[in-house]
N, C-alpha and C positions, 0 to 999 in steps of 0.2 A: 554464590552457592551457599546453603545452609547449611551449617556445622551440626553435625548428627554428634551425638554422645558416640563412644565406641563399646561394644555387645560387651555384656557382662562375660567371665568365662563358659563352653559348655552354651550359648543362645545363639543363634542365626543372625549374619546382618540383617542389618531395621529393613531394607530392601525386599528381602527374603523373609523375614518377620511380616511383612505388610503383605506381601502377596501369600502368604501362608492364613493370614485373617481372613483375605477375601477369597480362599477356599471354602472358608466354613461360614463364609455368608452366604456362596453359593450354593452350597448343602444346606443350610438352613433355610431357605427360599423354595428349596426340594421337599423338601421335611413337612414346611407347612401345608403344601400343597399336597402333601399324602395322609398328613394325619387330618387334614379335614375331611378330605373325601372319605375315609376309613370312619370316620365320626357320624357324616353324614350318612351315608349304609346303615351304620348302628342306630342312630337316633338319638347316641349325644354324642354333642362336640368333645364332652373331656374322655369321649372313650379312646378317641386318637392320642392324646399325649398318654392315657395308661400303656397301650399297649406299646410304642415308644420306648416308656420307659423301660417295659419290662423287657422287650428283645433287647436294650442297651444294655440294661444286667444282663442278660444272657450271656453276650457277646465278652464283657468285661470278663466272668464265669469263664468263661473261654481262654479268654488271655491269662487270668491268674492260675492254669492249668498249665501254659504252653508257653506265658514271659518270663523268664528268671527276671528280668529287671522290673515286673510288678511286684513278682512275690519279696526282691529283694527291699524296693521300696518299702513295700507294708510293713516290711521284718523295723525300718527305721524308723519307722513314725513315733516311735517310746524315745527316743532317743532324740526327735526332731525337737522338742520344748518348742516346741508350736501353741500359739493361744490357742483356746478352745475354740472361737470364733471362726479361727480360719480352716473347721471340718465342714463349716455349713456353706460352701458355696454353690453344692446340687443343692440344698435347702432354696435358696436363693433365686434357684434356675425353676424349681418347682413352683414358687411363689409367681414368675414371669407367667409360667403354662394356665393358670390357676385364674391370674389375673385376664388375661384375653380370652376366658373363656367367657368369661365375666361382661367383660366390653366392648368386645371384637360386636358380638350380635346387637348391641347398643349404639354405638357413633359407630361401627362401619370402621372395615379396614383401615381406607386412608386416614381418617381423624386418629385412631389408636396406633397407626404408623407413624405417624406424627410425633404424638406423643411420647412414644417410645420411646425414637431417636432422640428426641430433648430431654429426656431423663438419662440416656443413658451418654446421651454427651457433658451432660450438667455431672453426671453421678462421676465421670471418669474425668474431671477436670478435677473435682473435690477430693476423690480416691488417690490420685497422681500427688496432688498438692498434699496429699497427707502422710503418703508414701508406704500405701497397703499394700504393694504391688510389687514384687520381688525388683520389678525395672528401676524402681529410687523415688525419691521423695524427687517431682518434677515440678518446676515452678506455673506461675501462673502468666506468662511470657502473653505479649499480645498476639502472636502466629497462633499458638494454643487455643485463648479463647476465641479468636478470628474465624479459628480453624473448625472449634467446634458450632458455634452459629451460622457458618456456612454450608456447615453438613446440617444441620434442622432446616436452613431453608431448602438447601439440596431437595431433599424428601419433600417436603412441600409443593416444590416447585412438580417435583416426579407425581402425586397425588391430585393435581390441578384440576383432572380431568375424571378424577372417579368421585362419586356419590359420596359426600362428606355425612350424612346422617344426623340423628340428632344426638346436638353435642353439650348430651346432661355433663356437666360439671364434673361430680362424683367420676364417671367413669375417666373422663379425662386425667384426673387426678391420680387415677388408679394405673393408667397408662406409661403414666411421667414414673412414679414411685417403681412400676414394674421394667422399666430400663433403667431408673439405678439401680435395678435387684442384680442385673444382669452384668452393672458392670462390676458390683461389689464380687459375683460368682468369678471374675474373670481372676480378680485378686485376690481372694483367698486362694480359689484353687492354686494360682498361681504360685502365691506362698507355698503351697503344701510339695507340688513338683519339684522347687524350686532347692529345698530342703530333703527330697527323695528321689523321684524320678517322675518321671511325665506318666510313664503307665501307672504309679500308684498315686499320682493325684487326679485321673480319671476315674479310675475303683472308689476313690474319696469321695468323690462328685457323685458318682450314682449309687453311693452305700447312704448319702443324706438325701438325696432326691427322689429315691422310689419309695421311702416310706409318707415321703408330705406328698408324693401326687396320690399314691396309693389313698390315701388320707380325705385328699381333696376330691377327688374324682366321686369316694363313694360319697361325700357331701351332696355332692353335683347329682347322684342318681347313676351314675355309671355302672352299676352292676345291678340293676331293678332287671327284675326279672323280664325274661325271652329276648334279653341280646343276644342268647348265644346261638337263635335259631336265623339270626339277619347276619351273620356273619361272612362277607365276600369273601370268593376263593383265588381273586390274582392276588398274586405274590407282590407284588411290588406295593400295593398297601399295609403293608409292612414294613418295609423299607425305612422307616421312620428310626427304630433302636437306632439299625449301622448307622442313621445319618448322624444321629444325633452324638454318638462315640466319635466320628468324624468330628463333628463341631466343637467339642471340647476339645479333643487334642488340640484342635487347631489354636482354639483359645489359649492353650494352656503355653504353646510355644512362642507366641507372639508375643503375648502379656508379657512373659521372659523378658525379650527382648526391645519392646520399643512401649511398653506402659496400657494404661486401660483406657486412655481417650484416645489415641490413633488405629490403637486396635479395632476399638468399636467404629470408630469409622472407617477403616479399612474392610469390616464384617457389613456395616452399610453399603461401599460400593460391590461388595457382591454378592448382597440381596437383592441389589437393583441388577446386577447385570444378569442373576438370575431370575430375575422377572422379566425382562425381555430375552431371553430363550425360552422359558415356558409358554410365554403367552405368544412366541412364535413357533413351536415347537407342536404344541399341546392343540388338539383339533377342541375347534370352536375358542380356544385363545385370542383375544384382546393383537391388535396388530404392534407393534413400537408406536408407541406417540412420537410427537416433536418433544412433549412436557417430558416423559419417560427418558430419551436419551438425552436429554438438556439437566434431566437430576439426576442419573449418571455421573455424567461428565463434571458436574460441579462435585459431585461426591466426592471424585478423584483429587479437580484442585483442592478441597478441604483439605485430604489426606497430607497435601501436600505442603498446605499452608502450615498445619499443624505440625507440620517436621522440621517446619524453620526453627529452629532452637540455638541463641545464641552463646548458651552456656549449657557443661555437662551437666546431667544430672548426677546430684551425689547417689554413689553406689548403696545399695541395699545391705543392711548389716543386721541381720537377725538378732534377735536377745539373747543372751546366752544365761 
């Protein structure tokens, strides 16, 4: 049996820590699949991550009305002597949205799925080992990196059977850099929670993220005039803000708890297992593959290989 670290005080066993990531993989598998189609209607892809962002401030807007534990959070942050660095991890998350919009239509989902997952499992072995992560400066144990090249082949193996595209370099490049954005986002914010409360390092996360999409988007052409006459009227292409508040929290409790490479691979197995309910769910969806639940299921052993840890990790001790 593998010796788990024991939860800082105030975080969730790693147990509950992992299946609390593969919440917000599931929603994040949701998400994408609404902010494209909402993109696709409009006639650009980055209009789906704008509007995203902007009902997830809404939402957050909401909560600092109706949380005393946001508003108390926010009241801390002078007080937290937090690097500066660690307010940009919506920064971070925006740069992810920014960059697939970039590449996704270039090498094609599975190639930048790929990539992804390898940057963000490279970025959260590097992040761990460095000990950005309120979870502790984590070694580089061979379960760890095992764990994370099991999860890049995972997804590979899951991707076998869809259209690989052309695979310019450049965007590949772009892919890898945009999952360690993702996992750097896990651990600043995480720091910032970690020093306040979970709802004010959500408000952190989308007080730096809507001004770089906002930013990015009008690069991109997102607001060129007569979007606002193609505009769909179901509700549910919407849906993207709440997921995406969804997915940070999720993030934000986990990373607590068990660090930013199990995390991310725990947010991997349920992206995948939310792709096989949409594409059985979803009319004209894709059936389960053999390749689909075979990189699943390896998802999971990653998860699990990477929780072999035969020593604690040292606890997180902020600078004071």
């Amino acid at each position: 049996m593998s010796r788990l670290a024991p939860p800082a005080a105030g975080t969730l066993p790693a147990w509950a820590a992992l299946a609390v990531a593969s919440v917000g993989g599931v929603s994040s598998a949701v998400q994408s699949v609404v902010n494209a189609e909402l993109g696709e209607r409009v006639g650009n892809a980055s209009f789906g991550a704008v509007v995203s962002t902007l009902t997830g401030s809404a939402v957050v807007v909401v909560g600092l009305a109706v949380m005393p534990s946001m508003r108390r959070g926010l009241r801390a942050l002078p007080h937290a002597k937090l690097p500066w660095w660690t307010y940009l991890g919506g920064a971070c998350g925006a740069a992810f949205v920014t960059i697939a919009t970039y590449a996704v239509p270039v090498v094609g989902v599975a190639a930048f799925t790929i990539a992804q997952v390898t940057g963000g499992s490279l970025g959260g072995l590097v992040v761990d080992r460095a000990g950005l992560a309120p979870a502790g400066r984590l070694p580089l144990t061979a379960p760890r990196v095992g764990g994370a090249l099991l999860g890049v082949g995972a997804v590979a193996l899951a991707q076998v059977d869809r259209p690989i595209g052309d695979l310019a370099v450049d965007m590949v490049a772009l892919g890898i850099l945009g999952g360690a954005a993702v996992a750097l986002q896990g651990a600043f914010n995480g720091r910032v929670s970690a020093r306040t409360t979970n709802a004010a390092g959500t408000a952190v996360n989308f007080a730096s993220a809507t001004p770089t999409v906002l930013l990015a988007a009008a690069l991109l052409g997102a607001f060129a005039s007569g979007w606002s006459t193609r505009l769909p009227t179901e509700w549910y292409l919407y849906a993207g803000g709440p997921l995406s508040v969804v997915i940070v929290v999720c993030l934000l409790v986990s990373v607590r708890a068990v660090g930013v490479l199990r995390t991310g691979l725990s947010v991997v197995a349920g992206q995948l297992t939310g792709a096989l309910l949409l594409d059985t769910l979803l009319p004209g969806g894709r059936h389960a593959t053999p390749a689909l639940l075979a990189g699943a299921t390896l998802t999971v052993a990653a998860v699990a290989l990477a929780s072999a840890r035969p020593r604690s990790a040292r606890p997180y001790r902020p600078r004071t």
